[in-house]
C-alpha positions in Angstrom: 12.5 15.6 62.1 15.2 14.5 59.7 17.7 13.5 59.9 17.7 11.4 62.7 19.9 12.9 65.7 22.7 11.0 67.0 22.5 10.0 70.6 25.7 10.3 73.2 26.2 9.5 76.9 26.8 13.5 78.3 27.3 12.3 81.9 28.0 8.5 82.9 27.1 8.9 86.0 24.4 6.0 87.1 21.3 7.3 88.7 18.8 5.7 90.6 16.3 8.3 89.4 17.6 10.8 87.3 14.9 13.2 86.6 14.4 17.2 86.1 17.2 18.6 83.9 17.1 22.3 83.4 19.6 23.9 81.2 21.0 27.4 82.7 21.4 29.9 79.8 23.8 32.5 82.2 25.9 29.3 83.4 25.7 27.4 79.6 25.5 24.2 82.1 22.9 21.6 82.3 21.7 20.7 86.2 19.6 17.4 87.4 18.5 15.5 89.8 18.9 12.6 91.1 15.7 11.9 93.7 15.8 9.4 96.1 19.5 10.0 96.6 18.9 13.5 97.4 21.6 14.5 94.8 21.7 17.5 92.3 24.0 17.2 89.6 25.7 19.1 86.6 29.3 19.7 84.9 31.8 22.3 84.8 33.4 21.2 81.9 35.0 17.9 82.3 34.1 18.4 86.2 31.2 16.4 87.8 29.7 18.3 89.8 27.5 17.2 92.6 25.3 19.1 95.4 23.9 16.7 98.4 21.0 17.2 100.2 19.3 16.0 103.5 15.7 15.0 101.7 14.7 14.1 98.3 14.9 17.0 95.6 13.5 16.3 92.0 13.4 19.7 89.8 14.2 23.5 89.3 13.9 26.9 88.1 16.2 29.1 87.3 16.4 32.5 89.1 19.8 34.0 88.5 23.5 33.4 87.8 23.9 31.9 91.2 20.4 30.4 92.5 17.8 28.1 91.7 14.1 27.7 92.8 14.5 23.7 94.2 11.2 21.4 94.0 12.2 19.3 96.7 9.7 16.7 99.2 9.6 19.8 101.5 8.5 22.4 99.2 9.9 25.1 97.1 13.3 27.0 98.0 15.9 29.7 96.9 19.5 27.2 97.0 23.0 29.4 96.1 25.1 27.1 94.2 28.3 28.7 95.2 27.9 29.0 98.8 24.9 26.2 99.1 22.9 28.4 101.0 18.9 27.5 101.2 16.2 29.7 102.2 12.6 28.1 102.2 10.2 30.0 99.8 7.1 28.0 99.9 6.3 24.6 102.2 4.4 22.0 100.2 3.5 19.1 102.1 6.4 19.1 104.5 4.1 17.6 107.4 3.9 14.4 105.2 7.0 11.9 105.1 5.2 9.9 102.9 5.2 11.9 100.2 7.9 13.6 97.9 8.3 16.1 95.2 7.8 15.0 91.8 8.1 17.0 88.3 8.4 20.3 87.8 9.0 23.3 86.0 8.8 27.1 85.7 6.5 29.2 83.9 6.5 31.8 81.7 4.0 34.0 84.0 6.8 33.6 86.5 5.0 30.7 88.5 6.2 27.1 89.3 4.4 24.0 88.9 4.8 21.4 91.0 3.4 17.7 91.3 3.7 15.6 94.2 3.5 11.7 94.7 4.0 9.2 97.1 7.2 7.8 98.3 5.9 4.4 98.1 4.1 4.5 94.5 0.8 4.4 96.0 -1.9 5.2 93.9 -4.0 8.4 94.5 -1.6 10.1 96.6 -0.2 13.1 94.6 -0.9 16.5 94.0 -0.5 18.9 91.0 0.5 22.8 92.7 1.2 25.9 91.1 3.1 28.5 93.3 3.2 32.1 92.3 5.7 34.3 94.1 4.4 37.6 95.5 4.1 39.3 99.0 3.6 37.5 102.1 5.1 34.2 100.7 3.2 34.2 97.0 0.0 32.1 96.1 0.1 28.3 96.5 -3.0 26.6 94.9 -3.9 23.0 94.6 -4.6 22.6 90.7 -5.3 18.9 90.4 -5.6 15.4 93.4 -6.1 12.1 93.5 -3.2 11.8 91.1 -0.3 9.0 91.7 3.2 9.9 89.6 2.5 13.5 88.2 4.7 14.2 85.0 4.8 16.1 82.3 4.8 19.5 82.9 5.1 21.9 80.1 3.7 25.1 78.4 3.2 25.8 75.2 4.5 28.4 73.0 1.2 31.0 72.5 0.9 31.2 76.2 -2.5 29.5 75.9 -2.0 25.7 77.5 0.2 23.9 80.3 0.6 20.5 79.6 1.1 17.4 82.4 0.3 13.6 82.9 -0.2 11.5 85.5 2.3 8.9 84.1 0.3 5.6 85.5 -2.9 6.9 83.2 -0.8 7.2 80.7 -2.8 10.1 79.5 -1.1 13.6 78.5 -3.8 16.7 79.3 -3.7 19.8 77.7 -5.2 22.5 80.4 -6.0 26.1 79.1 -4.5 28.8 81.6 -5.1 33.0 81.3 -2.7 34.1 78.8 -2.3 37.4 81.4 -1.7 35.5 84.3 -1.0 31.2 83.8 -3.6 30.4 86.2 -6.3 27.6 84.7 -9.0 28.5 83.3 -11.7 26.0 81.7 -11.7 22.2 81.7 -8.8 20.4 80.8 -8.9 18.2 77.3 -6.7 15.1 76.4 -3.6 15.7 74.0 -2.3 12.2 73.9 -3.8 8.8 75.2 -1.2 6.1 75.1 -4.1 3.6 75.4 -5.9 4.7 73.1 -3.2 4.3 69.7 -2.2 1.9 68.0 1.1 2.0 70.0 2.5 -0.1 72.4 1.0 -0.2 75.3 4.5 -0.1 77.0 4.7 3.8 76.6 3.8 5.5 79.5 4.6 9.4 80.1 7.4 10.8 81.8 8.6 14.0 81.9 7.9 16.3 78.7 9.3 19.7 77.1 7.9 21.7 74.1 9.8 23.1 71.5 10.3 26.0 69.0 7.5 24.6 66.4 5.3 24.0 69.4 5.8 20.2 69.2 5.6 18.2 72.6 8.8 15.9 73.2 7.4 13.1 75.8 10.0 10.7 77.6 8.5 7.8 78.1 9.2 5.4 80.5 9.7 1.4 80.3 10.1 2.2 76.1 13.5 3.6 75.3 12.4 6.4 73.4 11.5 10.3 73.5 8.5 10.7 71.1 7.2 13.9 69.6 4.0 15.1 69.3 2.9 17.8 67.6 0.7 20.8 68.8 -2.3 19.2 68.1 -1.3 15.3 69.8 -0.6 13.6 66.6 2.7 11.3 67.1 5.2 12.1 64.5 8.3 10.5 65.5 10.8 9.0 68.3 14.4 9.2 69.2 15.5 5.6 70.0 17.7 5.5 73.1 20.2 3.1 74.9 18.4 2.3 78.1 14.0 1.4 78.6 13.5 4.3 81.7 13.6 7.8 80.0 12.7 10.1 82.4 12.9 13.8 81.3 13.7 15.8 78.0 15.3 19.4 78.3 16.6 21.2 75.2 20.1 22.9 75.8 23.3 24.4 74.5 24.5 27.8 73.0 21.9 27.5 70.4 19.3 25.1 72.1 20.0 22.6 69.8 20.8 19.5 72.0 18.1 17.4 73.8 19.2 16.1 77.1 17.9 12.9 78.7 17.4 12.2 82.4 17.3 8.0 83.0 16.7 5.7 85.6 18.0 2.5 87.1 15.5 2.0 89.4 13.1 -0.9 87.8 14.8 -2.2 85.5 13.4 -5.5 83.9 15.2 -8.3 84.2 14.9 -9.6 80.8 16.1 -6.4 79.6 19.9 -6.8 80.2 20.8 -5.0 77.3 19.3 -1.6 79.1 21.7 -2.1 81.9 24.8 -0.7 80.3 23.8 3.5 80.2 21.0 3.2 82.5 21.0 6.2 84.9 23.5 8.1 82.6 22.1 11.7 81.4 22.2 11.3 77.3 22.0 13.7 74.7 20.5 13.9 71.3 22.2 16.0 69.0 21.9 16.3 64.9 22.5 18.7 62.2 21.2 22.3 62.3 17.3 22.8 62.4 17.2 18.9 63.3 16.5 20.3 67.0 15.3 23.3 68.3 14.0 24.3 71.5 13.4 27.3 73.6 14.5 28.9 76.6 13.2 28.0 79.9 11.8 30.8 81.8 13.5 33.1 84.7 12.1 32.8 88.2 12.1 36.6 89.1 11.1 36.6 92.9 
């Protein structure tokens, strides 16, 4: 990747936890979350936009001009931007007020994935779904357990893998899935160990996206940087950002050229002062052309 690309705030707005941005290719417009203050954010232009909640809502898929699939601590629903209707779709854990809604992301067998975690950070307490819509309320099914921040989630560009973490490992797993249908298949294998480099052992993975060439962009959080691996888990290079918590990647704009950045405030340490000043702010990464390309995210046609 060269030259390096040149990193901007996009939206100053301080989140507590920013996480989840999904760029809408019929709106041209960038929506996040920010969790635990049950917010879901975007622009119109030079307009903030904001969408409030009563519970804590972490990622989406789009479905069509006007809806998105919401990942939220309840489960999975259909939400209308302009009139902010909400139908439920799929209840995932809502008996449980200790747990919430983690990462997540669409598929491009016209599933979501889904990881859960608890409210608390306790270890051991999240859950890695995959929902696939269908009759009768689709098929829910329980993927991975026992895991405590699930991250990560990704797919790669032959159809062949889903990627995803469980961020306190610090261990990226590459998971083989039916090319005909995205459901696993086989054991899973590691594509990055962040223990096991010659790295600092400060990087620990957030969220994650994969681009054109297949590469795997990793935020990673406590280390001011998105790194990029490439599709066989060799580090190649990192963006250097403002603020330690990166929390998600998403490629964007008209020609999917800019990488967005979902931060954090939330945990900041104190002898970092110097991350205070954009923490929480979404940032992008933009450079010349062929610097950054990624691909579109999937439709969620239920």
């Amino acid at each position: 990747m060269s030259p390096t690309p040149a990193v901007e705030i996009f939206d100053d707005r301080g989140c507590t936890l920013g996480e989840g941005p999904l760029w809408h290719p019929e709106r041209q417009q960038l929506f996040w979350f920010d969790i635990v203050n049950n917010r879901l954010l975007s622009r119109g232009g030079d307009q903030a936009l904001t969408w409030q909640f009563d519970r804590n809502v972490s990622a989406a898929g789009w479905i069509d001009h006007d809806h998105l699939l919401i990942a939220s601590e309840t489960g999975l629903s259909r939400f209308n931007l302009e009139t902010q209707a909400e139908e439920m779709l799929c209840e995932i854990e809502a008996d449980n007020p200790l747990t919430r809604s983690n990462d997540g992301r669409a598929d491009p067998w016209g599933g979501f994935w889904m990881g859960t975690m608890s409210k608390a950070g306790d270890m051991g307490q999240g859950t890695l779904y995959r929902w696939r819509p269908g009759p009768d309320g689709g098929t829910l099914r329980v993927l991975e357990t026992d895991l405590s921040t699930p991250n990560a989630i990704c797919f790669d560009k032959q159809r062949a893998c889903a990627y995803w973490a469980d961020t306190k490992t610090r261990i990226i797993w590459r998971q083989p899935v039916d090319p005909e249908t995205g459901w696993p298949q086989g054991e899973k294998s590691v594509f990055v160990n962040l223990l096991a480099t010659a790295e600092s052992p400060e990087h620990k993975p957030d969220g994650a996206v994969v681009d054109a060439d297949g590469c795997l962009w990793s935020a990673q959080w406590g280390s001011a940087r998105v790194a990029r691996y490439s599709p066989e888990g060799t580090f190649l290079d990192a963006i250097a950002l403002p603020t330690g918590h990166t929390s998600c990647p998403a490629f964007g704009g008209p020609d999917m050229s800019t990488l967005f950045v979902t931060t954090a405030q939330q945990k900041l340490p104190q002898d970092r002062p110097e991350w205070l000043g954009t923490a929480g702010q979404t940032l992008i990464a933009a450079g010349p052309e062929h610097c950054l390309t990624g691909q579109p995210e999937p439709q969620m046609l239920l």
